[in-house]
Structure formats: C-alpha cells, structure tokens
C-alpha positions as a Python dict, from the first residue, in 0.01 Angstrom:
ca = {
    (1, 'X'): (0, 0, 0),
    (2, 'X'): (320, 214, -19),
    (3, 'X'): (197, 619, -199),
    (4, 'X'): (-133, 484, -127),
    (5, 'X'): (-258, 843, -140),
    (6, 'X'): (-36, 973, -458),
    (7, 'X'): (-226, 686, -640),
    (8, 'X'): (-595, 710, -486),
    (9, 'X'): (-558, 1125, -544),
    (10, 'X'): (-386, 989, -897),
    (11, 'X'): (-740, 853, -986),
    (12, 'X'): (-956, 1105, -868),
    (13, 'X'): (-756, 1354, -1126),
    (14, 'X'): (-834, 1064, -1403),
    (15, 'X'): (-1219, 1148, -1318),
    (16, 'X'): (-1171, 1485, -1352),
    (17, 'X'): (-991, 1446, -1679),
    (18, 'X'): (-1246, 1263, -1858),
    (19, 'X'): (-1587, 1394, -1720),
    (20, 'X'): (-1696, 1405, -2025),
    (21, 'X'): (-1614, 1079, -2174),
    (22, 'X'): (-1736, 706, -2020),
    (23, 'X'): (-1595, 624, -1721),
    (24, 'X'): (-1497, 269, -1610),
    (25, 'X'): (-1466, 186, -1266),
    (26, 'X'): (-1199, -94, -1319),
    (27, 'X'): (-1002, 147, -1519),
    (28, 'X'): (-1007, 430, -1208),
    (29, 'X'): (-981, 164, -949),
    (30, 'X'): (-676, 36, -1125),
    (31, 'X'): (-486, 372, -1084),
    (32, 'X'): (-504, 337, -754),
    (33, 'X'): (-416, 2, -742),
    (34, 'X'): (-713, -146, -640),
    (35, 'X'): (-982, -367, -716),
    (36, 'X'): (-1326, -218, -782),
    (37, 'X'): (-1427, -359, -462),
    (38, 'X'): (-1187, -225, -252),
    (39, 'X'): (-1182, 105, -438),
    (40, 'X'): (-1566, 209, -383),
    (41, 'X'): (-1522, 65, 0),
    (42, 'X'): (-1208, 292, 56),
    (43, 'X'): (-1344, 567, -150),
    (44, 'X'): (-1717, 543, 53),
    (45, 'X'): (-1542, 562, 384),
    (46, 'X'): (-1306, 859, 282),
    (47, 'X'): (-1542, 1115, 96),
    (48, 'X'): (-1862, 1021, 234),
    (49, 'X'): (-2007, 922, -101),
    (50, 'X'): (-1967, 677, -374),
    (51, 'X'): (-1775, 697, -657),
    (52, 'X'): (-2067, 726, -893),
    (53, 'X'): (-2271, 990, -632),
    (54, 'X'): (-1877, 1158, -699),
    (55, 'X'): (-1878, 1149, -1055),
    (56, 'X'): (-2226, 1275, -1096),
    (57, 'X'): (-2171, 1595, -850),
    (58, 'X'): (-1878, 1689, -1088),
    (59, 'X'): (-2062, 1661, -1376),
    (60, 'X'): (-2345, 1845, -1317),
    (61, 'X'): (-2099, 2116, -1149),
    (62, 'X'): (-1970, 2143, -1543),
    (63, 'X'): (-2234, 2156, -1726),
    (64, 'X'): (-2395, 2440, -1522),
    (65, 'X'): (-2074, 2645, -1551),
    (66, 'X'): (-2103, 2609, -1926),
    (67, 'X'): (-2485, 2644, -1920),
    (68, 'X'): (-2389, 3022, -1750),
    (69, 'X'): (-2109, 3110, -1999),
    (70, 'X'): (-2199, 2987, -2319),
    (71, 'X'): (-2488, 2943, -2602),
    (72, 'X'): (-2489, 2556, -2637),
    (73, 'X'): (-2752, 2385, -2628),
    (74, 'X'): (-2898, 2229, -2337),
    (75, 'X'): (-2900, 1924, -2562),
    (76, 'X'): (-2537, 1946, -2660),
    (77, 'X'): (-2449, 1993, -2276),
    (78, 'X'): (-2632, 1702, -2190),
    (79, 'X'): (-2523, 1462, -2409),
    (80, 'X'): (-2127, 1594, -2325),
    (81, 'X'): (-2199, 1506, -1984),
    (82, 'X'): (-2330, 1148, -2086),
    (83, 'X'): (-2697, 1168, -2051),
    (84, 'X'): (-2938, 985, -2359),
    (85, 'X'): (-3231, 1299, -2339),
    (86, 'X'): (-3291, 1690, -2259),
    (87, 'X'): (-3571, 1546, -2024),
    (88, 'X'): (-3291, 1284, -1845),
    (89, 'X'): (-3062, 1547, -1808),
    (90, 'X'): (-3311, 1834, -1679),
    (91, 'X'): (-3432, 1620, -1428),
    (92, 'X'): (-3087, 1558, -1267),
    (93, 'X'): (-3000, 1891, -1298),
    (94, 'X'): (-3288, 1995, -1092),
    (95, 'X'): (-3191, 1791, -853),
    (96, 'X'): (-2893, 1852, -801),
    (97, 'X'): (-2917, 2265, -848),
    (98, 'X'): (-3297, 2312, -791),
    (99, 'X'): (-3305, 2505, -1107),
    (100, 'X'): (-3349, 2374, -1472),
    (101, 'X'): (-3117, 2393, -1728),
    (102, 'X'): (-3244, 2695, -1904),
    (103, 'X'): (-3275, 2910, -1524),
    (104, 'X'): (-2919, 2859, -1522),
    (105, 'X'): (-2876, 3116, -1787),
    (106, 'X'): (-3058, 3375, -1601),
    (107, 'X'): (-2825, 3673, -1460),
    (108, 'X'): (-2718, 3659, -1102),
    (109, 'X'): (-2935, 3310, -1036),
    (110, 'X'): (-2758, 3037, -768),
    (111, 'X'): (-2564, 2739, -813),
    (112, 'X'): (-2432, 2476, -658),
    (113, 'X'): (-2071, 2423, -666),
    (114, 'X'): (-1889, 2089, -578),
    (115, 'X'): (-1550, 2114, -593),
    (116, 'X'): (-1301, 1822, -709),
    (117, 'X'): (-1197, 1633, -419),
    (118, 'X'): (-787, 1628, -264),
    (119, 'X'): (-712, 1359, -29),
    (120, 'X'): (-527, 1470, 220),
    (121, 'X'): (-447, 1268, 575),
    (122, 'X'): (-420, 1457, 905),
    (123, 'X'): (-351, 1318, 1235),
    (124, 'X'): (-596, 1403, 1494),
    (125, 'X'): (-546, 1195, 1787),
    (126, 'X'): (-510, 832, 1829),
    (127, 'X'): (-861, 643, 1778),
    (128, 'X'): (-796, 240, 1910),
    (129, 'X'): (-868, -27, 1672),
    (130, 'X'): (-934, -387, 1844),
    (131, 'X'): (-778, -650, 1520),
    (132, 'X'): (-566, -945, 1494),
    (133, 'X'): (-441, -1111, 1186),
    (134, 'X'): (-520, -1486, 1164),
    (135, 'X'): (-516, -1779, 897),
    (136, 'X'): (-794, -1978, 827),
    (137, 'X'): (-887, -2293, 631),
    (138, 'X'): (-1163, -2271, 366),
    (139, 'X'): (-1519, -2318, 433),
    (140, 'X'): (-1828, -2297, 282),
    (141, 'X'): (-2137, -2102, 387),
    (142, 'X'): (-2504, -2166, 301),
    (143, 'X'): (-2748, -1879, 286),
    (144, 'X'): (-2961, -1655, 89),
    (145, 'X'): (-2825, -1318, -132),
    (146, 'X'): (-2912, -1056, -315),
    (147, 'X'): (-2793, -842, -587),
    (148, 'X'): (-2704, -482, -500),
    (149, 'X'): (-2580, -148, -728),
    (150, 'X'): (-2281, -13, -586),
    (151, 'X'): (-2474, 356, -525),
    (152, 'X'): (-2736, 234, -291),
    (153, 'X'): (-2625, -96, -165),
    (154, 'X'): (-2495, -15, 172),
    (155, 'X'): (-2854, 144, 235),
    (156, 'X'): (-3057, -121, 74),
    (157, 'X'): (-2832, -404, 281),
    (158, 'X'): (-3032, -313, 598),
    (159, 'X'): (-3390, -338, 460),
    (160, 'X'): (-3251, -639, 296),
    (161, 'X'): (-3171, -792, 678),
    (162, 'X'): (-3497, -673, 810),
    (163, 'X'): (-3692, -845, 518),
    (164, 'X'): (-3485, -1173, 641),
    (165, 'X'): (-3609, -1112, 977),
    (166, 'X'): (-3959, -1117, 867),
    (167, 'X'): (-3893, -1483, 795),
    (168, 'X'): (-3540, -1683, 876),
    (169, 'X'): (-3569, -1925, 623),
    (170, 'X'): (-3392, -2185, 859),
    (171, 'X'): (-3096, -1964, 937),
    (172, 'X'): (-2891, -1771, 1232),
    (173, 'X'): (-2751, -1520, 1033),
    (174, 'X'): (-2399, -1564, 1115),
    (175, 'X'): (-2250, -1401, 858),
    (176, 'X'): (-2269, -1097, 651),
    (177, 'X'): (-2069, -1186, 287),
    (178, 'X'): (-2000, -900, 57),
    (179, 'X'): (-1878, -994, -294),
    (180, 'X'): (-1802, -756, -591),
    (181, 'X'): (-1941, -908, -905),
    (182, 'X'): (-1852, -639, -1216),
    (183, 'X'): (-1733, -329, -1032),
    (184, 'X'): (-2109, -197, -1032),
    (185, 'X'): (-2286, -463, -831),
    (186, 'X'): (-2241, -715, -587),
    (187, 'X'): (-2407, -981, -394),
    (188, 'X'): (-2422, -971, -17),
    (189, 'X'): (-2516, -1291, 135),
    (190, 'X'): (-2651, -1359, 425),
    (191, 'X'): (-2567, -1679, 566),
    (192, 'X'): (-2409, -1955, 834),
    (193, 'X'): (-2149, -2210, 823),
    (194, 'X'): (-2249, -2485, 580),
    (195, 'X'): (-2250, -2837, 737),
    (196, 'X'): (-2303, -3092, 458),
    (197, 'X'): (-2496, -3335, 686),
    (198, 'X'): (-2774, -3084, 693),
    (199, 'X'): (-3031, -3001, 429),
    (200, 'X'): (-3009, -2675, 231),
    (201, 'X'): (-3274, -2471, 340),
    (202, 'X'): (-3516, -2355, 74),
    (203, 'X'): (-3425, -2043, -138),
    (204, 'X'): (-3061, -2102, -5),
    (205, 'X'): (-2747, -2188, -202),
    (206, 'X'): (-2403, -2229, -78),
    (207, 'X'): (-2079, -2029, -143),
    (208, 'X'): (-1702, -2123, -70),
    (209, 'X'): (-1470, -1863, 106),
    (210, 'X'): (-1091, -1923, -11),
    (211, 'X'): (-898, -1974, 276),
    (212, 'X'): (-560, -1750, 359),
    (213, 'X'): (-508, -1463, 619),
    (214, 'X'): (-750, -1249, 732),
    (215, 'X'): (-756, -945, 992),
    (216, 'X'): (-1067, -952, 1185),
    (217, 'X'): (-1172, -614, 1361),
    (218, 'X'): (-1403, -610, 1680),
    (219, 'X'): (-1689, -423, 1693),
    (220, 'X'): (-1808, -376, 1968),
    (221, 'X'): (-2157, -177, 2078),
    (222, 'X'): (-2483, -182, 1953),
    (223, 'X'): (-2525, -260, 1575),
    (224, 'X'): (-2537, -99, 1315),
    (225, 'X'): (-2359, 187, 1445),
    (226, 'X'): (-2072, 29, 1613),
    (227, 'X'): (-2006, -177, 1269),
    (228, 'X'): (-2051, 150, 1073),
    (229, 'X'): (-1763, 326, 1299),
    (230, 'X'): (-1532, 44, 1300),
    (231, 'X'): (-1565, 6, 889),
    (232, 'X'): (-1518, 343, 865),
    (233, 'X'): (-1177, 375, 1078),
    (234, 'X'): (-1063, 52, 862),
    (235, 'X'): (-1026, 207, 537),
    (236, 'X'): (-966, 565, 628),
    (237, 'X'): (-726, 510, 891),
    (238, 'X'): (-616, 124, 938),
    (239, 'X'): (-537, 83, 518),
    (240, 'X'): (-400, 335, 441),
    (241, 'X'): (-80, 282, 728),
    (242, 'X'): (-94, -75, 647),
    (243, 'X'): (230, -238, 582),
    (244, 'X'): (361, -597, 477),
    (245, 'X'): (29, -682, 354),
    (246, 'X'): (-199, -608, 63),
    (247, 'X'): (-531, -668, 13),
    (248, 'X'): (-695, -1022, -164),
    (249, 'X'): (-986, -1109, -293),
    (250, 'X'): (-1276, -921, -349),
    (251, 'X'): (-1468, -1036, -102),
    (252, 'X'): (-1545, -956, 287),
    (253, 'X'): (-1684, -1106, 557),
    (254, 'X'): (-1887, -979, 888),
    (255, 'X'): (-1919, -1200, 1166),
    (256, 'X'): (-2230, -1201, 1417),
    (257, 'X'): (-2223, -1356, 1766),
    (258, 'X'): (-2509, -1455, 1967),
    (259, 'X'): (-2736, -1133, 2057),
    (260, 'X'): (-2644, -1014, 2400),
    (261, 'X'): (-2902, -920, 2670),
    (262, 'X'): (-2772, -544, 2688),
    (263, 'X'): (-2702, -415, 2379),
    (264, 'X'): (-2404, -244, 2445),
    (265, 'X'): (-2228, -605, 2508),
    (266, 'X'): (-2329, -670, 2131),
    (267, 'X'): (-1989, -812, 1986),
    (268, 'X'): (-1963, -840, 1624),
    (269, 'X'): (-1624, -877, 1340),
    (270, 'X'): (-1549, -746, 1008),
    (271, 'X'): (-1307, -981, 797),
    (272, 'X'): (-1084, -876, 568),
    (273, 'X'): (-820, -1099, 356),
    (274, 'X'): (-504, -1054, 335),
    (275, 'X'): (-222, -1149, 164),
    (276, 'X'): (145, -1080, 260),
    (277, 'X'): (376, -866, 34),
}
C-alpha cells in the first residue's frame, strides 16, 4: 500500500480528466491500485459518497458552468456530460441545483458548486482499533443473497436484513458476505457455516470462502452503528498505514455472535483478507 494516497488522489484527477467521456470503474480503481471492490469501500469511507454519487456531482458542477457562460444547447451539454435525453438530463439537474437547465442562464441566479476532491491525511489523535491477523482454512457457507448497485447498496443491505427477519428461512444469520461481481454490483449474502450433513434450506445456495489470512476487527456496541464506525476507521485510517500486507480477494466477511441481553455487550467482526507482500 506504499503512496497509497499519490495513487488514490492519482485517480480522482483521471475522473476529472475525462468527465466528459465514459468512465470505467476498473479502469479508475486500477490507478489506484485497487480492485473495484476495494476502491468504492475505501473511497465510501473517505469522501462520504460513492464513486458514482462523486462522478455525478462533478458533472453536473460542469455543465452548469457552461450552461452560465456559453450558447450551447442544453442538448449538446447534456449529451457531453453522458446523458441519452434533454428530459434525463433536466431532471438531474434539478436535482442537483434546484433550477433547470435553461434558469441557469438567467443573470445573477444560484448554483451549486462541488468542488473536485484532494485527499489529504491529518492526524488528529489516536482512535484504538481492536484487530488481529489470523489464517484460516476454507469453508463454505449456506445462505440466501441478493444483488445490489454499488450507489445504494450499503442502504438497501439493511432493509434487505430486516426483510430476512420477517422470515429466517432456517438460518442464524452468522455471517454478513460481501462480494463484488462487475465493479457496479455485488451480492451480499446472508448466511451460516455450511454443514453438509444438513439439508439446504429452501431459497438457499451455498458459497465457498478461499482460505488465507485475514484481519478480523471487533466491533463492539450496539449494531449498526458500532459496525458502521469500526468500517469506517478501517479504510480511512487502518489501510492506508498498512504495511507488509496487501489486500486479496474481493470479497469480505462480517461476523455475528449470539445477541447479548444489553445491547451495548453486542460483539460483532469485520473480515478482511489478506495477503502478505
């Protein structure tokens, strides 16, 4: 992970270069040498957005600076900043400025302005981090999953839980399994440890975790909050000072224990591979 930040600020001036032309996430994830997985996760926890919510922010940004200084059409603008219709286009532009397109030309009216992003790391007091780095065998989990998009996964994964509440379908809910499928969606699983002398619960499938070293991080706390604060310190504080290892896979893990009477006893684990430089 050594110039972890020359590279990850590398690819955020790659987005800003091509605005205007189709952007791939494997292409900006692999300037900062990183998987599409890991990129969005580390990029989520960094700026507070995802790469696409990013992306979009700049572009409208653009166009309404061009809308304000020049005579092309709304049509031409819309299509340079990659959207198929006027009506497309207008619509995201009023969300984003609260104006249309065409009020955007009017003398003295607001915009919004979201300026490109520059990573930058400051040290502001040591925050403790509870992980170990183990090695594990492969195993196998059995459970049910669902397809996300990248942009609203992480707030669709909850309802997604509370729908599996509704009705276990024969399972504990051991584990949380996140795994990238083409850079713009994944499937998150949730599951237990297979054991092959019991039937697979309906609607369930199974899915083999590679064995190989993994840092697990306690979380401790009532969830989701104390999950959200520990995934949050591991990839804007624990990853980027990592050293000796790299990241593997694309593909993590989050372990549930048995509920705990007070919920501030609640103990919980994210798993992350590993692999040793």
């Amino acid at each position: 992970m050594n110039n972890w930040i020359e590279s990850f600020q590398d690819s955020i001036e790659y987005i800003e270069q091509n605005l205007t032309e189709e952007l791939d996430i494997g292409e900006i994830a692999k300037i900062a040498s990183l998987s599409p997985f890991y990129y969005q996760r580390m990029f989520g926890a960094m700026c507070g957005m995802t790469v696409g919510e990013y992306i979009r922010a700049r572009r409208m940004t653009a166009a309404a600076q061009e809308l304000a200084v020049s005579d092309n059409k709304v049509i031409d603008i819309a299509v340079k900043y990659g959207y198929d219709s006027p009506d497309s286009f207008t619509k995201a532009f009023q969300r984003f400025h609260g104006i249309t397109p065409a009020q955007a030309r009017t003398s003295g009216v607001g915009l919004k302005f979201f300026a490109p992003l520059h990573i930058k790391v400051t040290l502001e007091g040591g925050n403790m981090l509870d992980f170990k780095i183990v090695e594990k065998a492969p195993f196998t989990v059995v459970g049910i999953k669902k397809r996300f998009d990248v942009d609203s996964g992480y707030q669709e994964i909850p309802k997604f839980w509370d729908e599996w509440m509704a009705d276990m379908k024969g399972l504990k809910g051991t584990f949380g399994v996140c795994s990238e499928m083409d850079g713009k969606t994944f499937d998150y699983w949730i599951a237990d440890l297979y054991q092959p002398w019991n039937d697979i619960p309906d609607g369930c499938s199974t899915c083999q975790i590679p064995g190989g070293l993994w840092a697990l991080f306690k979380c401790e706390g009532p969830l989701p909050d104390s999950m959200q604060k520990v995934n949050t310190q591991i990839w804007s504080e624990w990853l980027p000072s990592l050293k000796g290892y790299s990241l593997a896979g694309n593909y993590s893990l989050e372990l549930y224990m048995p509920p705990a009477e007070d919920p501030a006893d609640t103990v919980s684990y994210i798993c992350i591979p590993l692999v040793k430089e």
